[in-house]
VEXROMI-365946 format. One record per residue: x, y, z of N, C-alpha, C, O in turn; residue in one letter. Coordinates in nm, 3 decimals, always signed. Layout:
N
<nxx=X&nyy=Y&nzz=Z&caxx=X&cayy=Y&cazz=Z&cxx=X&cyy=Y&czz=Z&oxx=X&oyy=Y&ozz=Z&resn=a>
...
// end
This chain:
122
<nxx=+8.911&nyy=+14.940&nzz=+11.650&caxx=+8.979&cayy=+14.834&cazz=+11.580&cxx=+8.908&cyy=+14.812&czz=+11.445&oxx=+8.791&oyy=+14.772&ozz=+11.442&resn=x>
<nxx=+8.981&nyy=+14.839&nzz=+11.329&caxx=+8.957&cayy=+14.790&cazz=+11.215&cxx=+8.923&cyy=+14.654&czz=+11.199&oxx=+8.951&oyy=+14.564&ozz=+11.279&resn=x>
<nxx=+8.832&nyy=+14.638&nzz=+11.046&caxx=+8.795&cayy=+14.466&cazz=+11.000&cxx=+8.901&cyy=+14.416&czz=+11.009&oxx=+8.926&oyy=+14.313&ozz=+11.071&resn=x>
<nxx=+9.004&nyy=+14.508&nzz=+10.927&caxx=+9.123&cayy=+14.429&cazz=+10.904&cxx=+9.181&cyy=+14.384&czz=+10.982&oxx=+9.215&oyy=+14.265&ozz=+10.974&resn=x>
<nxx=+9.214&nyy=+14.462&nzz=+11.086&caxx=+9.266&cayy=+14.418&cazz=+11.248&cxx=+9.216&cyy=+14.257&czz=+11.299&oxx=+9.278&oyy=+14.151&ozz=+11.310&resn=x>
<nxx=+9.043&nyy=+14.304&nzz=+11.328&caxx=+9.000&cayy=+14.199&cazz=+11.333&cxx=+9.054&cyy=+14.027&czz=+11.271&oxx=+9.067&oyy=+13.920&ozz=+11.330&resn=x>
<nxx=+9.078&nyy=+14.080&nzz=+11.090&caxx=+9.084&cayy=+13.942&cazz=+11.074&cxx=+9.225&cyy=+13.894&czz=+11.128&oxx=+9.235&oyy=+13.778&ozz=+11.168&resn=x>
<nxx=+9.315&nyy=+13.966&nzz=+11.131&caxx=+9.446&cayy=+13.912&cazz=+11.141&cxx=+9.525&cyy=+13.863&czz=+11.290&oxx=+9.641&oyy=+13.832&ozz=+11.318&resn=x>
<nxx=+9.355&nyy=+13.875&nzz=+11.391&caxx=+9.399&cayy=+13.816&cazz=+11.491&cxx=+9.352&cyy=+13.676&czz=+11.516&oxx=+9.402&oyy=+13.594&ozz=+11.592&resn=x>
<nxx=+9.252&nyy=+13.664&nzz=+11.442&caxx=+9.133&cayy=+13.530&cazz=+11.393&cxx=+9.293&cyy=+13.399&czz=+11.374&oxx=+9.412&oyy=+13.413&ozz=+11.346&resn=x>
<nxx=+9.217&nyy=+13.299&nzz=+11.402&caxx=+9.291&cayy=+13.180&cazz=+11.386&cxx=+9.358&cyy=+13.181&czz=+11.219&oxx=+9.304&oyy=+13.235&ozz=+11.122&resn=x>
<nxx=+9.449&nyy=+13.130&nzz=+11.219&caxx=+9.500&cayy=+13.122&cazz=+11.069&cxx=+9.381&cyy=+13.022&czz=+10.975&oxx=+9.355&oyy=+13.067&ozz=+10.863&resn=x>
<nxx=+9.314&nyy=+12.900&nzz=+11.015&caxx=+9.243&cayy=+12.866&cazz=+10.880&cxx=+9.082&cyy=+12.951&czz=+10.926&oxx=+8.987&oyy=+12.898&ozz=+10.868&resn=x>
<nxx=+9.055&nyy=+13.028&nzz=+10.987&caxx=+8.924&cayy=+13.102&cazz=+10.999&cxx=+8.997&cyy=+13.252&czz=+10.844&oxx=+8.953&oyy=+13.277&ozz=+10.732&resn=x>
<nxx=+9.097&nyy=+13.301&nzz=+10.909&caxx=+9.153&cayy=+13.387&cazz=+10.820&cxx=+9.166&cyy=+13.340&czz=+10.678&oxx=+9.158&oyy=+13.420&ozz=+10.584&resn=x>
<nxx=+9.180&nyy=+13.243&nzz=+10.666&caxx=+9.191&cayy=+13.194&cazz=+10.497&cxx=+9.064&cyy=+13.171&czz=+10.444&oxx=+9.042&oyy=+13.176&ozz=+10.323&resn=x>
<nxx=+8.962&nyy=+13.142&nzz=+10.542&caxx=+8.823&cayy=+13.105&cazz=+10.477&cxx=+8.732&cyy=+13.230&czz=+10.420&oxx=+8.632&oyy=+13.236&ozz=+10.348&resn=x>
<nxx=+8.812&nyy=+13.322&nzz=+10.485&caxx=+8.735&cayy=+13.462&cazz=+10.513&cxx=+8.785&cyy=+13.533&czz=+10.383&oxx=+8.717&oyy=+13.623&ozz=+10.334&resn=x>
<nxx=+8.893&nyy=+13.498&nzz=+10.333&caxx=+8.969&cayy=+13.577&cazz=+10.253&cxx=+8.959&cyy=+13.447&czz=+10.125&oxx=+9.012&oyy=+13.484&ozz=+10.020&resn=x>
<nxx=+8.921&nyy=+13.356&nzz=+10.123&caxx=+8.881&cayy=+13.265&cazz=+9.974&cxx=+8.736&cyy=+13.308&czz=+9.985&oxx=+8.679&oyy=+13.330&ozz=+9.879&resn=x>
<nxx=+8.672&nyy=+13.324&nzz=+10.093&caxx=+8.493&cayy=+13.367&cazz=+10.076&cxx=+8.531&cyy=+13.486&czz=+9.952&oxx=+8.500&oyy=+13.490&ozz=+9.833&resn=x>
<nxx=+8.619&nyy=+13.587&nzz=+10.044&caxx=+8.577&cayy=+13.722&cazz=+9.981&cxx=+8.638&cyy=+13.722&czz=+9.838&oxx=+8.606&oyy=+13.804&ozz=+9.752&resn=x>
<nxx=+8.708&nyy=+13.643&nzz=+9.825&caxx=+8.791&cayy=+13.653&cazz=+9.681&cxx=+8.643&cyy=+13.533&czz=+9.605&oxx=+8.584&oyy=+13.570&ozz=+9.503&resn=x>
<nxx=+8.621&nyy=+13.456&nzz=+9.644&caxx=+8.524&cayy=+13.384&cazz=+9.542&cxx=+8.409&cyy=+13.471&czz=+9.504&oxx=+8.373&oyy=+13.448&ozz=+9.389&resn=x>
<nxx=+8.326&nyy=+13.582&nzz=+9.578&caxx=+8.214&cayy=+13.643&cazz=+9.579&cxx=+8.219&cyy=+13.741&czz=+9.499&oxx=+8.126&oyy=+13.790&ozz=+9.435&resn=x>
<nxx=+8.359&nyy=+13.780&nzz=+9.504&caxx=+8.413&cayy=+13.916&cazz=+9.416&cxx=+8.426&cyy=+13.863&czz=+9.264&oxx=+8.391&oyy=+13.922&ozz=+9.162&resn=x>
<nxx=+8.501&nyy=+13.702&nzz=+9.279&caxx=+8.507&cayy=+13.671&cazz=+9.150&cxx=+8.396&cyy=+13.608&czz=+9.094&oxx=+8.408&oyy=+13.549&ozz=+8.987&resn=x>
<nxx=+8.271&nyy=+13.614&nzz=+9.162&caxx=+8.131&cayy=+13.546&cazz=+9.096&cxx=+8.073&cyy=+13.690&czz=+9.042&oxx=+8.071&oyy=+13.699&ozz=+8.920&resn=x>
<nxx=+8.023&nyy=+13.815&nzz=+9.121&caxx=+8.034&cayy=+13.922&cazz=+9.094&cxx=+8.071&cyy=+13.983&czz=+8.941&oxx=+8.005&oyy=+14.023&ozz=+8.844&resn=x>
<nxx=+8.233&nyy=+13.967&nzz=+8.977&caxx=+8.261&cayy=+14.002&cazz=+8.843&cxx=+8.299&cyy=+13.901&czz=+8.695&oxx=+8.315&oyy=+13.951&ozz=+8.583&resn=x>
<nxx=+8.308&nyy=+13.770&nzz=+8.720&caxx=+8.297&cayy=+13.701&cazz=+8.586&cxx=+8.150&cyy=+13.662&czz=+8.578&oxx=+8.079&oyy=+13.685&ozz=+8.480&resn=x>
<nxx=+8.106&nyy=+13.592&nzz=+8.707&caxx=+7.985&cayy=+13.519&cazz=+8.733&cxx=+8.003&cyy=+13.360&czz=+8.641&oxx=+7.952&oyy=+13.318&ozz=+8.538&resn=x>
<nxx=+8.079&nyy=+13.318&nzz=+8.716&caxx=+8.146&cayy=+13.149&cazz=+8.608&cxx=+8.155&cyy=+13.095&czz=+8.734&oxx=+8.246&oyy=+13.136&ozz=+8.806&resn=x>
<nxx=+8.062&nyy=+12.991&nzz=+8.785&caxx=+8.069&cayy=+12.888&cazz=+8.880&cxx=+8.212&cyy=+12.799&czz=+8.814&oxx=+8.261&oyy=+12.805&ozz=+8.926&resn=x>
<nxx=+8.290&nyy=+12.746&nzz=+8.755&caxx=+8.428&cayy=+12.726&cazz=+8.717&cxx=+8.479&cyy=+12.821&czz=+8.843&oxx=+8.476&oyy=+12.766&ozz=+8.953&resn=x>
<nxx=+8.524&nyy=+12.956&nzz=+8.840&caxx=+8.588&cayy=+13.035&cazz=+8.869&cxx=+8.564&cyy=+13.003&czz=+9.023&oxx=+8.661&oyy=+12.972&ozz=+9.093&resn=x>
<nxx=+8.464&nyy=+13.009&nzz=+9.065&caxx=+8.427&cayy=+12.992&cazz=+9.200&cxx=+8.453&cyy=+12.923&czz=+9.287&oxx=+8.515&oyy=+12.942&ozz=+9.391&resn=x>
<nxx=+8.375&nyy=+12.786&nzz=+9.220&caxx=+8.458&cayy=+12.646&cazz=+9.248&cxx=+8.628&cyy=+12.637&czz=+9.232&oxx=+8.687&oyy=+12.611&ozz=+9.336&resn=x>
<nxx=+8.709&nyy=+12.657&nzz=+9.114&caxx=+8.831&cayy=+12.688&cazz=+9.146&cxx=+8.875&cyy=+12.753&czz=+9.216&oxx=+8.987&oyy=+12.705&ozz=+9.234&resn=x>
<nxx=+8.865&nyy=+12.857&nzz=+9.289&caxx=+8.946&cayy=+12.922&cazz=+9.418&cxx=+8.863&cyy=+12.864&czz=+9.565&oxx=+8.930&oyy=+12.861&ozz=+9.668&resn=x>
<nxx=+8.784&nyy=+12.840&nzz=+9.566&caxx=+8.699&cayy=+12.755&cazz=+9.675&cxx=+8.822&cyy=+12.648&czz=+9.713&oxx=+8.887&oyy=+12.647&ozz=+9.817&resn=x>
<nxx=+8.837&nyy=+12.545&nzz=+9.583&caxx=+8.898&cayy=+12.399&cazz=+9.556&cxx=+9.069&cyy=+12.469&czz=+9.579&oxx=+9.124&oyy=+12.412&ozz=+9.673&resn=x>
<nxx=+9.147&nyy=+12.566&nzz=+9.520&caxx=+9.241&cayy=+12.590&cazz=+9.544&cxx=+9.281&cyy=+12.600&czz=+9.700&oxx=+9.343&oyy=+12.525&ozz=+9.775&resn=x>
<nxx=+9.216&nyy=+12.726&nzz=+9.718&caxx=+9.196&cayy=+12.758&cazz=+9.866&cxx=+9.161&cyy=+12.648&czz=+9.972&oxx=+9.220&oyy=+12.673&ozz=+10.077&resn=x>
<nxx=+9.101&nyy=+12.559&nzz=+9.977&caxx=+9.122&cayy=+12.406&cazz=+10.065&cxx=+9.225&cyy=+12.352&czz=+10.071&oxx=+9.299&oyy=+12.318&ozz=+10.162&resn=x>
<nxx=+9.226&nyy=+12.345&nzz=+9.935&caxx=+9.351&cayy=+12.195&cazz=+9.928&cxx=+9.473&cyy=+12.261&czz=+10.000&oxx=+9.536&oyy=+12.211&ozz=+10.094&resn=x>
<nxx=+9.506&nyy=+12.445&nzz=+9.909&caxx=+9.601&cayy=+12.530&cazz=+10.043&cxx=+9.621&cyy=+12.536&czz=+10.168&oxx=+9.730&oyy=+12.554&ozz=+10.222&resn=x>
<nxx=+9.506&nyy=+12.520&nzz=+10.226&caxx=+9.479&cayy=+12.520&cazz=+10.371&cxx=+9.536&cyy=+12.340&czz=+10.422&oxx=+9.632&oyy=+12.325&ozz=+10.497&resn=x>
<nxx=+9.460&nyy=+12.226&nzz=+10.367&caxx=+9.526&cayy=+12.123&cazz=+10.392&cxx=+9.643&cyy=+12.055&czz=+10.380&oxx=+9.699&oyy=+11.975&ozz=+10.455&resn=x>
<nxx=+9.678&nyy=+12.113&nzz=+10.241&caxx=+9.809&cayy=+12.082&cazz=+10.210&cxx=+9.932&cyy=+12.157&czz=+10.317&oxx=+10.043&oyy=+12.105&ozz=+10.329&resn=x>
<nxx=+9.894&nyy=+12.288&nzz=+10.394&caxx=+9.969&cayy=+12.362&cazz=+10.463&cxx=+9.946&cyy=+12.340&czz=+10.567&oxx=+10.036&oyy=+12.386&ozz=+10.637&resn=x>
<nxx=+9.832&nyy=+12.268&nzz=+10.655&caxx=+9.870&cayy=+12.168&cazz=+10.783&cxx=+9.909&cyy=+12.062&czz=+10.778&oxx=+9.973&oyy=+12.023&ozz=+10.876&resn=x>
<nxx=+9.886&nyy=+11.957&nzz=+10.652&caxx=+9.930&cayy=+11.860&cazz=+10.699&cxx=+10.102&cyy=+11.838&czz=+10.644&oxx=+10.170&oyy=+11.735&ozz=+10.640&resn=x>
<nxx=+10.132&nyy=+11.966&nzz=+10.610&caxx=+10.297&cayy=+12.005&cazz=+10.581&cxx=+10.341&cyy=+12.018&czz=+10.700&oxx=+10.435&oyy=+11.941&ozz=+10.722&resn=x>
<nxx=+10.304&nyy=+12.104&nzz=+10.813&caxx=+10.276&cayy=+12.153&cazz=+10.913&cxx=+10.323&cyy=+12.003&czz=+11.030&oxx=+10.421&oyy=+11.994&ozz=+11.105&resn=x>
<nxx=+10.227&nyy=+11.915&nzz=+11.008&caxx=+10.263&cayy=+11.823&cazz=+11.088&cxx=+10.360&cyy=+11.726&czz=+11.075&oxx=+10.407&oyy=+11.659&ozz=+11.168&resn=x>
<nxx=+10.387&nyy=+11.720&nzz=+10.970&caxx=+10.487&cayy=+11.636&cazz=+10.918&cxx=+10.646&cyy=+11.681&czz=+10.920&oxx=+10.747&oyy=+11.613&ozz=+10.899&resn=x>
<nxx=+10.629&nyy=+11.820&nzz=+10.952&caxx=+10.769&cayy=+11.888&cazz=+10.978&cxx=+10.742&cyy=+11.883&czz=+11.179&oxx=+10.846&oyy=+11.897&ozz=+11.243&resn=x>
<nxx=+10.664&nyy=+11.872&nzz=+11.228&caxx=+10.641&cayy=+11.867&cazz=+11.375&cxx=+10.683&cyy=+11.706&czz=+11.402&oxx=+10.756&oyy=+11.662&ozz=+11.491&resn=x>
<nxx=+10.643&nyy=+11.665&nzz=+11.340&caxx=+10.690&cayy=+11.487&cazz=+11.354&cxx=+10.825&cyy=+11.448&czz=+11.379&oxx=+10.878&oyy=+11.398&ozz=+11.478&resn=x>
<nxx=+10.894&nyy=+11.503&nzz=+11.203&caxx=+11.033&cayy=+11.506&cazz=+11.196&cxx=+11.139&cyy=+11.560&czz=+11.287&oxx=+11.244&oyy=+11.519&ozz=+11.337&resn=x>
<nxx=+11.066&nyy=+11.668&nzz=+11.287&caxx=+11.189&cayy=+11.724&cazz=+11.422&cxx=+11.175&cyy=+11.701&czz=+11.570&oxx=+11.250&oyy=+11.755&ozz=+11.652&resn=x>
<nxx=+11.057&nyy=+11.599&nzz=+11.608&caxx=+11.034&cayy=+11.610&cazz=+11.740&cxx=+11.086&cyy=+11.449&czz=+11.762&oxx=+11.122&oyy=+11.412&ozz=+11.873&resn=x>
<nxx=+11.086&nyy=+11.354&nzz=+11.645&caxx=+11.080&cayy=+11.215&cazz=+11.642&cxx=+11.228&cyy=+11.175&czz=+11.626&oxx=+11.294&oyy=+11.099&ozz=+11.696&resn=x>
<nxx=+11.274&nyy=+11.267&nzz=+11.485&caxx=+11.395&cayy=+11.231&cazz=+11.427&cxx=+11.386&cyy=+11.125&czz=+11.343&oxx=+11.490&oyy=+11.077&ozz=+11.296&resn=x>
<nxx=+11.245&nyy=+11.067&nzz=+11.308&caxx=+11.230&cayy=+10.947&cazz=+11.197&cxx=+11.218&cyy=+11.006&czz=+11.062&oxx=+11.119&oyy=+11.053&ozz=+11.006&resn=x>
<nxx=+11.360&nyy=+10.992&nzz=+11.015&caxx=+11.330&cayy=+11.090&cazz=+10.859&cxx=+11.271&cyy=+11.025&czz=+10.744&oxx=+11.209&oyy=+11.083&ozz=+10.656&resn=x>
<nxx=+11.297&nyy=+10.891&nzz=+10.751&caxx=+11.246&cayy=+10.803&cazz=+10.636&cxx=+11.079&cyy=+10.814&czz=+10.647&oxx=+11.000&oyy=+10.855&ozz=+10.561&resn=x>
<nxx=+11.056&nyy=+10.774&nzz=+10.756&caxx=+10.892&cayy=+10.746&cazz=+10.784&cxx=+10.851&cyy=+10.944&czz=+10.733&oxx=+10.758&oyy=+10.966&ozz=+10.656&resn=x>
<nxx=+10.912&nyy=+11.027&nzz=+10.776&caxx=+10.807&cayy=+11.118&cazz=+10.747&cxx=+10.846&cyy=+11.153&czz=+10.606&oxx=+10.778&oyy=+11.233&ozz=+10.544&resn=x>
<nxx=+10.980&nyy=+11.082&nzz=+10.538&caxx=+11.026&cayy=+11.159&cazz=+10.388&cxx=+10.842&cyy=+11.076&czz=+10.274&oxx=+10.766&oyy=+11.125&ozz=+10.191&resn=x>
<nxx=+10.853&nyy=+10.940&nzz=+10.343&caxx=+10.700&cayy=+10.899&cazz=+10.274&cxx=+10.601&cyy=+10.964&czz=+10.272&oxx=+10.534&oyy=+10.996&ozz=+10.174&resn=x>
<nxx=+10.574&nyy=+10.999&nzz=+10.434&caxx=+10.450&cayy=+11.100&cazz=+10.479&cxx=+10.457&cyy=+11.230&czz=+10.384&oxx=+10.352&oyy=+11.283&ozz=+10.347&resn=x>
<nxx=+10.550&nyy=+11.267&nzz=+10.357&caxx=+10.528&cayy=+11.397&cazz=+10.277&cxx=+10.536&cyy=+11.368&czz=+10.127&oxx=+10.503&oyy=+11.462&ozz=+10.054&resn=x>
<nxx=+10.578&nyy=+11.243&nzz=+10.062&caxx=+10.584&cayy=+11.218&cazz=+9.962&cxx=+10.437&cyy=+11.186&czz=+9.927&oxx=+10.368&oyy=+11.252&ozz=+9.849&resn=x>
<nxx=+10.398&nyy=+11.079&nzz=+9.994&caxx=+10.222&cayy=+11.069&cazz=+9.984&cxx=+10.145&cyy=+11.187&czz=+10.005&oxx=+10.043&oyy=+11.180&ozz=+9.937&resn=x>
<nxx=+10.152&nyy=+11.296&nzz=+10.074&caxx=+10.109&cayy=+11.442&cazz=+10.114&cxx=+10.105&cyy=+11.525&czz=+9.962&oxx=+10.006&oyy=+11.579&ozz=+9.912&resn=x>
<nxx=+10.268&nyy=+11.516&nzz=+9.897&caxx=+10.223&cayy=+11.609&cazz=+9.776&cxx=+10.207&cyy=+11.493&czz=+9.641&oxx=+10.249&oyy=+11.538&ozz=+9.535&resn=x>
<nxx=+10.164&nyy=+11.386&nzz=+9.637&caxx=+10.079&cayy=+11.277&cazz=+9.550&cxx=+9.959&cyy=+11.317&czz=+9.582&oxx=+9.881&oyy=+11.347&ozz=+9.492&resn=x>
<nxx=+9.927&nyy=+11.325&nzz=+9.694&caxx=+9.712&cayy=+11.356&cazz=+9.693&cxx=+9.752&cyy=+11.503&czz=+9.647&oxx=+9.712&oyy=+11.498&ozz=+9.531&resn=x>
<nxx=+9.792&nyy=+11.600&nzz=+9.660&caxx=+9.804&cayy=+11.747&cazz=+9.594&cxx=+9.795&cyy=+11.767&czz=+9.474&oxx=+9.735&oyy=+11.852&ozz=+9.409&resn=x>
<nxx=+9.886&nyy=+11.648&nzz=+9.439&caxx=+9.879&cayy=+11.701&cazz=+9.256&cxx=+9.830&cyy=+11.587&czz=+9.185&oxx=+9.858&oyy=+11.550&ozz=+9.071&resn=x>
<nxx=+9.741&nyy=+11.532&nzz=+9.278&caxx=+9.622&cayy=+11.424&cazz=+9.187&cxx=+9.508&cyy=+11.520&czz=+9.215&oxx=+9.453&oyy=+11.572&ozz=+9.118&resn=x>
<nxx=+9.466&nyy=+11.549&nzz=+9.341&caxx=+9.318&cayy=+11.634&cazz=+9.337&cxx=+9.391&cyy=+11.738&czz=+9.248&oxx=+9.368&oyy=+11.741&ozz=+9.127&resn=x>
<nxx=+9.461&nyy=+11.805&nzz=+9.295&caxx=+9.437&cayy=+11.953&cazz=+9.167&cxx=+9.493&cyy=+11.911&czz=+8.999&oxx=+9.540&oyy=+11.995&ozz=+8.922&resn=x>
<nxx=+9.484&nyy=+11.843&nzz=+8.984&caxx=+9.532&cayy=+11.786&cazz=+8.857&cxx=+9.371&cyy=+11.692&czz=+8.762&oxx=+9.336&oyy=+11.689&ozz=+8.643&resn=x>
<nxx=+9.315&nyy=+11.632&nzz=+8.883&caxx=+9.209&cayy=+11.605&cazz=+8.839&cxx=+9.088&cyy=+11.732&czz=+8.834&oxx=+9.024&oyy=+11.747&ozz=+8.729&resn=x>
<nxx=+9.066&nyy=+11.809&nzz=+8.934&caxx=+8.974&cayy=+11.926&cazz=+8.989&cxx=+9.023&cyy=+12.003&czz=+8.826&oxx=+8.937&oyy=+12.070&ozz=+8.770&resn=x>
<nxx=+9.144&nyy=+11.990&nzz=+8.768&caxx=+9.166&cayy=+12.086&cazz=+8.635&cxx=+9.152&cyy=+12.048&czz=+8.515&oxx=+9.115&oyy=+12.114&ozz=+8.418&resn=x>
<nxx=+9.189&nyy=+11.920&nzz=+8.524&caxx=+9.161&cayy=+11.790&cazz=+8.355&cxx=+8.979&cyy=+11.787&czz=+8.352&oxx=+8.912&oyy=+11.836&ozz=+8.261&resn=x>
<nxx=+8.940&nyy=+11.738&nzz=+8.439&caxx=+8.798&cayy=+11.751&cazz=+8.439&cxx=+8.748&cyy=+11.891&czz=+8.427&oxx=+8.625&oyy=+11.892&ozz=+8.432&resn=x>
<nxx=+8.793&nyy=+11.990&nzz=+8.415&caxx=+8.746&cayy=+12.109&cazz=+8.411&cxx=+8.610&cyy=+12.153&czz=+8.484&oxx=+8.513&oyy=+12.209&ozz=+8.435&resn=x>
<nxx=+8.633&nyy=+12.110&nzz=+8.620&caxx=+8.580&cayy=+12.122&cazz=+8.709&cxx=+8.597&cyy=+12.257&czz=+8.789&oxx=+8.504&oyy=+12.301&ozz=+8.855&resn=x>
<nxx=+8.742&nyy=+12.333&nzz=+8.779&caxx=+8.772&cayy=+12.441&cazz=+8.852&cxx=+8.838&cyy=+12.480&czz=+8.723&oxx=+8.899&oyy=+12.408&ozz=+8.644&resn=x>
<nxx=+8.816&nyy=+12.599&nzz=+8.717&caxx=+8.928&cayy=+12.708&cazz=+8.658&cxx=+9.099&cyy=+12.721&czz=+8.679&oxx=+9.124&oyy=+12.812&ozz=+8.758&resn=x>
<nxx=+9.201&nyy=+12.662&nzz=+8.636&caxx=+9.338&cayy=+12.683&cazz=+8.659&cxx=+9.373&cyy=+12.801&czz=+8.747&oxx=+9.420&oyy=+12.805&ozz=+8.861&resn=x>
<nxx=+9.342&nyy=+12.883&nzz=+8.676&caxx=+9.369&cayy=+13.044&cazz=+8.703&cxx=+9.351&cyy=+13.092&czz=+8.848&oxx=+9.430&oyy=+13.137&ozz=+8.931&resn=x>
<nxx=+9.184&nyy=+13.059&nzz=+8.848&caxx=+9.157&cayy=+13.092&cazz=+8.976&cxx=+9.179&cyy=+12.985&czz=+9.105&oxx=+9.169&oyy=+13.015&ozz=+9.224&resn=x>
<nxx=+9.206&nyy=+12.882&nzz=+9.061&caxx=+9.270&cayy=+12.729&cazz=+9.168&cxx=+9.421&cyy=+12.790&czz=+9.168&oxx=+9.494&oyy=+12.732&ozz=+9.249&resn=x>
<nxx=+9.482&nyy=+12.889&nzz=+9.098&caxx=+9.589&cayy=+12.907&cazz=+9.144&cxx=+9.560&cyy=+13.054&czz=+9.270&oxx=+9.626&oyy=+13.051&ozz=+9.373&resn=x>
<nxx=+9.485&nyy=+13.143&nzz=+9.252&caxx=+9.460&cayy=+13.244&cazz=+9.307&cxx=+9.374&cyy=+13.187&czz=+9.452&oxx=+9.347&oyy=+13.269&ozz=+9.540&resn=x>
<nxx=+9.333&nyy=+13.026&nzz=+9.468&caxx=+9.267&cayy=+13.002&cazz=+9.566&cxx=+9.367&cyy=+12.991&czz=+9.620&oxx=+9.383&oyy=+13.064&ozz=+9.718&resn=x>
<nxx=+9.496&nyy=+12.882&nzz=+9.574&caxx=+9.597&cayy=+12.851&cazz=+9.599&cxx=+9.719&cyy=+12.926&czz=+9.693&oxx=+9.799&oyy=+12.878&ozz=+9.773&resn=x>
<nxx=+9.700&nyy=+13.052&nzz=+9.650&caxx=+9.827&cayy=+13.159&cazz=+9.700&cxx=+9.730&cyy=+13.263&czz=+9.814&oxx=+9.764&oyy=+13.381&ozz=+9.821&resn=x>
<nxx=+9.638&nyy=+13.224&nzz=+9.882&caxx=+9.560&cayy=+13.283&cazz=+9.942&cxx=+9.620&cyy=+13.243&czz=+10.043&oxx=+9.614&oyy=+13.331&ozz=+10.128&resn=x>
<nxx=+9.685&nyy=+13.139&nzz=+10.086&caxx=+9.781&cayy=+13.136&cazz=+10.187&cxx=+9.894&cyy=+13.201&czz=+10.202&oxx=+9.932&oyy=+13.251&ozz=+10.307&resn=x>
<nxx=+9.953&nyy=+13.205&nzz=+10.092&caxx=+10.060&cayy=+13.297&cazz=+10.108&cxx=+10.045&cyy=+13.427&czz=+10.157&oxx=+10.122&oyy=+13.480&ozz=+10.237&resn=x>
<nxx=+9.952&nyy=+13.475&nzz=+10.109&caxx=+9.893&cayy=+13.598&cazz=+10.178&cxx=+9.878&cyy=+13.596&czz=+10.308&oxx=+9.942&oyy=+13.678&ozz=+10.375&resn=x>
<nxx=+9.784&nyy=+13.496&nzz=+10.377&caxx=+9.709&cayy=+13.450&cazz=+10.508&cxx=+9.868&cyy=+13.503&czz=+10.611&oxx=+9.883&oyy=+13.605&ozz=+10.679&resn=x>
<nxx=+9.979&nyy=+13.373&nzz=+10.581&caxx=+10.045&cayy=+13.382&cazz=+10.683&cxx=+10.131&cyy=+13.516&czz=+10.665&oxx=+10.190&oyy=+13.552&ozz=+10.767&resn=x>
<nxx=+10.147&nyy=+13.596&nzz=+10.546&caxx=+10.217&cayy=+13.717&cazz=+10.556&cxx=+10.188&cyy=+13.818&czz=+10.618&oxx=+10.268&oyy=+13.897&ozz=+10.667&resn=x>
<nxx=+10.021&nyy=+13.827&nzz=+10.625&caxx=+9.953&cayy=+13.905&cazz=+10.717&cxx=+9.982&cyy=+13.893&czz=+10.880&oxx=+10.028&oyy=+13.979&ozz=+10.956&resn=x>
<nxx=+9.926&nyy=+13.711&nzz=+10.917&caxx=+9.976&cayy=+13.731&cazz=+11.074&cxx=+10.128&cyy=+13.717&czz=+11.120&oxx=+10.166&oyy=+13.740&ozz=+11.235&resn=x>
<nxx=+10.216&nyy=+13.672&nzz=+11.003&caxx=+10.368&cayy=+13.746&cazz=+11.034&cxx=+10.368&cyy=+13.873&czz=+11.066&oxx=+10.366&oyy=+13.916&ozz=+11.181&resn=x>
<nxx=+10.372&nyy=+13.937&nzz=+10.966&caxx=+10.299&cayy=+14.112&cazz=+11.036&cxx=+10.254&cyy=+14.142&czz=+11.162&oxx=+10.299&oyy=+14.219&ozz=+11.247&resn=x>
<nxx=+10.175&nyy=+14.083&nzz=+11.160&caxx=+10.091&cayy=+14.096&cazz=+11.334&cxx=+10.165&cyy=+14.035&czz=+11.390&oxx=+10.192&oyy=+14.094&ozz=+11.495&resn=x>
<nxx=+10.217&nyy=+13.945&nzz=+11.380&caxx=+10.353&cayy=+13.924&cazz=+11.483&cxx=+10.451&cyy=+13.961&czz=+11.527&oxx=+10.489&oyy=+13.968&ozz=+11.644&resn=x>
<nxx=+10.513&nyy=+13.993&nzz=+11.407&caxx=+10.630&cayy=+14.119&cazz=+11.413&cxx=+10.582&cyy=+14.234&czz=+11.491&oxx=+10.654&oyy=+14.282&ozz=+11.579&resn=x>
<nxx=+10.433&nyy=+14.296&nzz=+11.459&caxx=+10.451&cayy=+14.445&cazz=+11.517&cxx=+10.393&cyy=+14.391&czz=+11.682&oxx=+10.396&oyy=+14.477&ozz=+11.770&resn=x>
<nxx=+10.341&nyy=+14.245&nzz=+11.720&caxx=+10.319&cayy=+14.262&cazz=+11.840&cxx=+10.449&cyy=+14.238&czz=+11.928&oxx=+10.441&oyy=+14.267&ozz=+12.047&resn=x>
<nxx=+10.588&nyy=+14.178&nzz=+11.871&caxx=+10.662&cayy=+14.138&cazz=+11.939&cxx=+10.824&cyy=+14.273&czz=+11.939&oxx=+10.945&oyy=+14.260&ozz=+11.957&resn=x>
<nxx=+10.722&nyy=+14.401&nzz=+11.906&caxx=+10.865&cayy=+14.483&cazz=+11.907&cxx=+10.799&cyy=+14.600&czz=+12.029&oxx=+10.869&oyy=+14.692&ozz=+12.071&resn=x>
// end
């Protein structure tokens, strides 16, 4: 069994940590800009939180049927999103660029164990 194997059976936020590690180390490596670092670190979290607590709020809705109460819950959900990454970028605290590349590290994450899902369920 390959690393790769390995990671893509790993829990989904162990898999994202593993894959913002390796993308931050590569990008210290090669710019060497703590900015850069800290921005995909800071992207890559807020991705991960912002995509469970999306996660629960669609588990709520459809299990409860209270649409108002969770249309707030998710309205307050993407207000803390685009105040931390809005502040983490005005303060120039993180790098844009790479808070977007921390950012889409999920997208990746779950395309991978879709994959592994697909090929375990044929």
């Amino acid at each position: 069994m390959t690393a790769f194997q390995i990671m893509i059976k790993l829990p989904f936020e162990i898999t994202c940590v593993v894959l913002i590690f390796a993308a931050s180390v590569l990008s210290w490596f090669i710019f060497g800009s703590y900015n850069i670092f800290i921005g995909i670190w800071a992207g890559g979290l807020i991705g991960i939180i912002n995509f469970k607590w999306l996660g629960s709020i669609v588990k709520g809705a459809l299990s409860e049927g209270g649409a108002a109460r969770y249309t707030i819950k998710y309205l307050l959900k993407l207000f803390f999103v685009i105040t931390v990454s809005a502040f983490l970028i005005y303060a120039r605290l993180a790098d844009p660029l790479a808070f977007l590349v921390g950012f889409t590290i999920i997208i990746f994450t779950v395309s991978l164990q879709g994959a592994d899902f697909t090929n375990r369920s044929k």
